[in-house]
N, C-alpha and C positions, 0 to 999 in steps of 0.2 A: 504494500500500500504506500503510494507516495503523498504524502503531505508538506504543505507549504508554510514557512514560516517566514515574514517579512520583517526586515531588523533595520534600524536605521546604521547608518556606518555615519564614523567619525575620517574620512581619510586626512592625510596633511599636507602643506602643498605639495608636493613633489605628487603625492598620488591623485591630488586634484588635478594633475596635469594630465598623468597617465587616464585617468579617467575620463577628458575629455577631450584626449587624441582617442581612446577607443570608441567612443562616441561616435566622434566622425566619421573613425573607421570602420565601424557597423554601418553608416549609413553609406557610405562610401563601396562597400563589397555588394549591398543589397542592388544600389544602383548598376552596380557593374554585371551583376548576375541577371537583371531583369532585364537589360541592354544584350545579352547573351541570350538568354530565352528566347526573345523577340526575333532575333537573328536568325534561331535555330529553327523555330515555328516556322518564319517568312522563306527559308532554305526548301524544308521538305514541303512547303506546300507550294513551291514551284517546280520543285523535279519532283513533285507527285510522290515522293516515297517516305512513306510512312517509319521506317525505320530511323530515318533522322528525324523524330522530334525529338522533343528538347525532355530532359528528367532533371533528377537531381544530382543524380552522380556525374552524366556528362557536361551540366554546369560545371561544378564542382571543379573537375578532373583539367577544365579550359581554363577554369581563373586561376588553379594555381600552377598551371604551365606554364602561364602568361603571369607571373607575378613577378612584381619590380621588384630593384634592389632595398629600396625602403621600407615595402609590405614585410619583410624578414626580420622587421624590429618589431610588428606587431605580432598580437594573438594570434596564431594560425586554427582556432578553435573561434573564434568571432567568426573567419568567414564561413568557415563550415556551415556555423550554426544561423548564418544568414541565407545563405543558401536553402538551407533547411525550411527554415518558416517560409520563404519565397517560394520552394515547391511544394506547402501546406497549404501556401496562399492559394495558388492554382487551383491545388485541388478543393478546396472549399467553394472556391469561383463557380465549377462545375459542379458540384453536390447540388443534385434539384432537392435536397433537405433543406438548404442553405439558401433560402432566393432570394435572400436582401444582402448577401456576401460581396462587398466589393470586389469589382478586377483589381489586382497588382500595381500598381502606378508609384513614378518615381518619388524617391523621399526628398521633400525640400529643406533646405540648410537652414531656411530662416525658421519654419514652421512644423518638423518634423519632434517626435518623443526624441529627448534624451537618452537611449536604452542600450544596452549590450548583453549578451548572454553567452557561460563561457559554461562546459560542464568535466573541468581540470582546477574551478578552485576548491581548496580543503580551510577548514577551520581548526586554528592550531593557537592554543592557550589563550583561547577569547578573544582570538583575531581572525583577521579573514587576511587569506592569503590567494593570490590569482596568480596564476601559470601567467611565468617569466619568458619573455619570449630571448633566445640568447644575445647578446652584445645590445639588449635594451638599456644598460644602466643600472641606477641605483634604484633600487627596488627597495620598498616596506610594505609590513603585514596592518592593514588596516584595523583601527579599535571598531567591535563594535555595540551597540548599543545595551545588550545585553543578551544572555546564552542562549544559545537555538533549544524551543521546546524540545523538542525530539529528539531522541539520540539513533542516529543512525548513519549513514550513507549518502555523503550528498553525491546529488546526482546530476543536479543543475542549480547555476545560479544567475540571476538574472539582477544585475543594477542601474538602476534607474535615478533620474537627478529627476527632483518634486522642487514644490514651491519651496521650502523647507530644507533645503539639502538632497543629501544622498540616502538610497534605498537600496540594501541586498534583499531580493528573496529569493531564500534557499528551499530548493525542491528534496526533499529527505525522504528516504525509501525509510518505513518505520516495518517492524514486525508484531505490528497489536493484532491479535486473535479478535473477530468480530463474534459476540454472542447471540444469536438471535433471538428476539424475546417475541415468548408465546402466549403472553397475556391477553386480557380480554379489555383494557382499556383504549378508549375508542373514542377519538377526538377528529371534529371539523375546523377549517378556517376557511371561513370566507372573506374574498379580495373583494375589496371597495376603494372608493378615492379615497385619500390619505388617512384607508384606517384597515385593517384587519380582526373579523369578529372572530371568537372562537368559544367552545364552551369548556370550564372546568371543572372543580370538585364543587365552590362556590357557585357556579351558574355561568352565565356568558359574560363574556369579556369584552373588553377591547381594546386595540395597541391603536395608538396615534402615531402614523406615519409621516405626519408634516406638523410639528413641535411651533409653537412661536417662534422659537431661535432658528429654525430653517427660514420660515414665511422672512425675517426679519437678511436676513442673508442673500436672500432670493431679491428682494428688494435692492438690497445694497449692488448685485451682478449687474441687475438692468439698469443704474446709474451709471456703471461704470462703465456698461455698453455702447450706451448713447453718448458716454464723453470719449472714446476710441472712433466711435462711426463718423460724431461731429467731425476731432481733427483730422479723420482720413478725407471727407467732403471739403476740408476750410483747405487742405494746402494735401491733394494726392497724392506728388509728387517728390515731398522732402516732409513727410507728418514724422516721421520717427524721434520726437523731440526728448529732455529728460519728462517732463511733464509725462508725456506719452507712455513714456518705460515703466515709470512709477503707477500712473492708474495700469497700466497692465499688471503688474508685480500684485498691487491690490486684488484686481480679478481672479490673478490665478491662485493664493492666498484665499480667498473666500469660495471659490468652486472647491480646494480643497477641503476645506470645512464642512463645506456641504457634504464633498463625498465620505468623509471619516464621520459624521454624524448618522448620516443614514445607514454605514456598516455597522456602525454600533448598538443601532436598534433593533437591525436585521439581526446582525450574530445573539445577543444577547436574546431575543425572542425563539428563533430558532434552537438554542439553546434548551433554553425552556420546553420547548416542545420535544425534545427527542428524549430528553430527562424522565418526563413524566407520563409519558404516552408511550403505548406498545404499534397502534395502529394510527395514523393519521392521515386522512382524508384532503386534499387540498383540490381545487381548481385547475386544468390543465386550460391556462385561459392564452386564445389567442393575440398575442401583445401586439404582431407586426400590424394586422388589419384594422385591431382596437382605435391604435393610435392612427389611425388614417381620419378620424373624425375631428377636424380642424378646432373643434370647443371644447375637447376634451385632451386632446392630447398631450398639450405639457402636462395635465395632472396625471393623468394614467402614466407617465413617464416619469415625473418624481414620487408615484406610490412605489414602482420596484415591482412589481408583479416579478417582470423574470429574471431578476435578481432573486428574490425571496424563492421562488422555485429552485434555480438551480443550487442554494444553499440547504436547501431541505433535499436534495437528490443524494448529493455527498453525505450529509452531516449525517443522515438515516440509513445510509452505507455505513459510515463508520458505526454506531451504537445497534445496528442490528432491528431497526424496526422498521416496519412494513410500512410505504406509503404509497398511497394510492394516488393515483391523475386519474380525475371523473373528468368523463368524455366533457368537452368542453360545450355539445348541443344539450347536455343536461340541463332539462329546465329548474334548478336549482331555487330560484327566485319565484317561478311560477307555479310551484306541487305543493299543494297543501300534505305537512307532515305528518297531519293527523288519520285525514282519510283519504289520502292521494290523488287527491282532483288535480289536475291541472289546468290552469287557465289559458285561453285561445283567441283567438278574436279581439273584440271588443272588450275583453273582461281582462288583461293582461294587462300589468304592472307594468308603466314605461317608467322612463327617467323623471317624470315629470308628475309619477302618479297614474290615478286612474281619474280620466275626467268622464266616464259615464256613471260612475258610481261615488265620485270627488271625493276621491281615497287619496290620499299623499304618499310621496315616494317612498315614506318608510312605515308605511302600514301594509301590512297584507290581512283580508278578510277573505276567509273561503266562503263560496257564493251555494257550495254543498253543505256542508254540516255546520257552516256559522262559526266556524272556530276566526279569532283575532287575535292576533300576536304582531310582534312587529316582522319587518320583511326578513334582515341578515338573521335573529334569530331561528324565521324559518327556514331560511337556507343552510343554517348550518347545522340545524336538524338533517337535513333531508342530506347533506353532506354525511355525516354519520349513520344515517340508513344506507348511505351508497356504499360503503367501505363494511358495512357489518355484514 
């Protein structure tokens, strides 16, 4: 089982240099390999033969034949591993599972991640140490922020520069035995804009997925939006001023907050749920089409739907309990839990309510047996009939 741990590093100059010549030179190999692919595609589909397109390995095998005198001070483990993801890219491009996957396109130097990934460094007396490439120099083992969860085998490690500094994280092969539990406890959560209902020992629940301190954050982005779009409209040609650096610096400083707040709610609730439940029930809800509704879409976008999915896929991998994806045409919202009516037509619960019966969008009344409850309560009933 591999698990991920992501640790801040301390480097010092000298390795903040190495660290953003490797930079470049990740984005540097990508460039050179997707410059190569194209070559090789546009080759065999003029002399028609199939046998030359393009892979991984014959990339691969051409950039480092053709590799300068200067590429022999870098990591020869960055290109590799550039190449690698560049023919994951591809293949993702064509996975008809994948239809929203972008093509490949070159990395730009102003606007591209900061990223590298080497899987030759070891962690050696609470430092991080990366494969030396030979006659590179003086070389140090980076501090880092604090010990890797896991004791095991790293396998990859991937560093990244954030608003904030620098970031390893370490891909560790761990050996934790999964126990499968056979219990009878049986919990639903149903996804809503910025909230998730669930039921417990107490009764239902529910998590707030959009905090004040988000709302208040989100506000502050789209200030800083509109002072970037301004000076790119007042002067398009020479806007990159300090002024300009510093409100960017802000933006990306606050987008990260946003994104470590909302992991924190996710992991910490997740959490929760795998702890205390044996079976759980969730929504296999379709996010890409969801968000195709021009009034809903940034919210469906900062609740994390498929976020919060694919955290509950692993996390219920690791502790060994069963979760279930109810078919996403599940009418969930519309099946009275009590005597399973469903509602059709005119009698069916929009976003808006029911304006022939002027029910509001968080009531549900079944029009059979009279039963009334509110609506996510009875969907997460009916979520917990799906899974029992």
């Amino acid at each position: 089982m591999i698990k991920t741990h992501k640790i801040k590093i301390y480097p010092n100059a000298t390795m903040r240099k190495v660290l953003n010549s490797l930079f470049d030179y990740r984005r540097y190999c990508y460039n050179q390999a997707l410059e190569t692919w194209n070559a090789m595609y546009d080759e065999s589909t003029i002399l028609a033969d199939k046998s030359r397109r393009p892979n991984e390995r014959k990339v691969r095998d051409e950039l480092v034949e053709n590799k300068q005198d200067w590429q022999y001070l870098q990591s020869a483990r960055v290109l590799q591993l550039a190449v690698r993801d560049l023919a994951k890219g591809w293949k993702n491009y064509f996975n008809p599972k994948m239809p929203n996957h972008a093509k490949p396109r070159f990395k730009s130097k102003k606007w591209s991640k900061h990223v590298f990934k080497t899987d030759r460094a070891k962690v050696i007396d609470g430092r991080l140490r990366l494969d030396k490439p030979h006659g590179s120099g003086v070389w140090y083992d980076i501090r880092l922020a604090e010990i890797p969860r896991w004791q095991g085998a790293i396998k990859l490690v991937t560093v990244i520069e954030e608003a904030d500094g620098y970031y390893a994280c370490l891909a560790i092969e761990v050996t934790d035995t999964v126990v499968e539990k056979h219990g009878d406890r049986v919990t639903g959560v149903d996804a809503n804009v910025a909230r998730f209902d669930y039921k417990d020992a107490n009764g239902y629940q529910r998590i707030n997925t959009l905090p004040q301190r988000l709302l208040k954050l989100y506000q502050h982005i789209t200030a800083y939006q509109r002072q970037l779009a301004r000076k790119r409209v007042t002067n398009p040609t020479n806007f990159r001023s300090n002024n300009y650096r510093a409100t960017r610096t802000k933006l990306k400083r606050d987008y990260q907050k946003v994104s470590r707040i909302q992991e924190d709610l996710l992991k910490k609730f997740t959490i929760k749920l795998v702890a205390e439940w044996d079976v759980i029930a969730i929504e296999d809800l379709d996010n890409l089409h969801m968000r195709m509704n021009k009034r809903l879409a940034k919210n469906l976008h900062r609740s994390m739907f498929g976020k919060f999915k694919q955290m509950m896929v692993y996390k219920c991998a690791w502790r060994g309990v069963r979760l279930v994806l109810v078919d996403p045409f599940y009418p969930s919202t519309q099946r009275c839990s009590q005597c399973g009516y469903i509602k059709t037509g005119d009698d069916k619960i929009g976003l808006n309510g029911n304006h022939l019966y002027h029910t509001g969008h968080d009531d549900y009344v079944c029009y059979q047996c009279g039963a009334v409850m509110r609506r996510d309560e009875n969907a997460v009933e009916n979520l917990i009939q799906y899974a029992s």
